[in-house]
N, C-alpha and C positions, 0 to 999 in steps of 0.2 A: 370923230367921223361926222358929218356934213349931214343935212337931211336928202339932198339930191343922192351922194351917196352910198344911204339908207335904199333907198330907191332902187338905180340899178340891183343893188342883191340880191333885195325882194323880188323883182322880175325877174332876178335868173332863178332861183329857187322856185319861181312859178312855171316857168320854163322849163323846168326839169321836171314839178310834179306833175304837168299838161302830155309829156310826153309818155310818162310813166303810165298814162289813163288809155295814151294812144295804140290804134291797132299797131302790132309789131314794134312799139316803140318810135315811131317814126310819124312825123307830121311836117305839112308843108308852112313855112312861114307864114303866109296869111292865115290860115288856119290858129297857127299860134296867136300873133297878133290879136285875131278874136277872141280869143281864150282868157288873155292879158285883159284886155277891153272889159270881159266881161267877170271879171275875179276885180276890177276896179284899179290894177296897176296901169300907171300912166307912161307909155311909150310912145314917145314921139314918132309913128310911122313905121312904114318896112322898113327903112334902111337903119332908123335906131336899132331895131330887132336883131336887125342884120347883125351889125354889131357886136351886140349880145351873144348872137348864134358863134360867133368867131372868138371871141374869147371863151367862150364853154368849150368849142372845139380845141383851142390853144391848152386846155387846161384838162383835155378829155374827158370832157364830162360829156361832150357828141361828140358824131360826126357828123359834118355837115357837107351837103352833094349840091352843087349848082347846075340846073337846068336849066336852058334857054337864055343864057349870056347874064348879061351883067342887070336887065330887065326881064327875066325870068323870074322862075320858083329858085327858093334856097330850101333843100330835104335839109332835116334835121332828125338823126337818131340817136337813141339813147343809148350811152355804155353801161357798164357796168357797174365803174365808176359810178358814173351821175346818177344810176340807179340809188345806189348808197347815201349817196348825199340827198335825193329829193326825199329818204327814206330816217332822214337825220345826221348823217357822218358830216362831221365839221369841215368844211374849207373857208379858207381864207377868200372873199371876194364874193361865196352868197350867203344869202341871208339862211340861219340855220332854224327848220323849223321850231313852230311852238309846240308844245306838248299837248297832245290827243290833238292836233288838227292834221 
């Protein structure tokens, strides 16, 4: 496996523990983005996020709600599922955490 990636999985696993922190489970893309930004993973913008948001949905780890067209907000909520996994449960495609973090 690649260092790039390495990457993508780590952001989805951050992805999932951001949401996991979030009121109701649920946060608006930018807000993520920020969160990404600020825990030091490197995403290329909304639309990389974007991205990201749509394979977690493909893989149920969210759901994901688009607001205001294709230049809106993307909601992101968390399942159950991705609960599990931000919480350690193994998938294929994020990164699994490290122990006591």
């Amino acid at each position: 496996m690649g260092f790039s990636e390495r990457v993508v999985e780590w952001a989805r696993l951050q992805v999932l523990r951001s949401l996991e922190k979030a009121p109701d489970y649920t946060s608006a893309d930018v807000i993520l983005h920020t969160a990404l930004r600020d825990e030091g993973v490197p995403i290329q913008g909304l639309s990389a996020l974007r991205l990201e948001l749509a394979w977690l949905n493909s893989q149920g780890l969210v759901v994901t709600q688009q607001s205001g067209g294709s230049r809106g907000v993307t909601l992101a909520t968390l399942t159950d599922r991705g609960l599990d996994v931000a919480q350690g449960m193994t998938v294929p495609g994020v990164a699994r955490p490290r122990p006591g973090s």
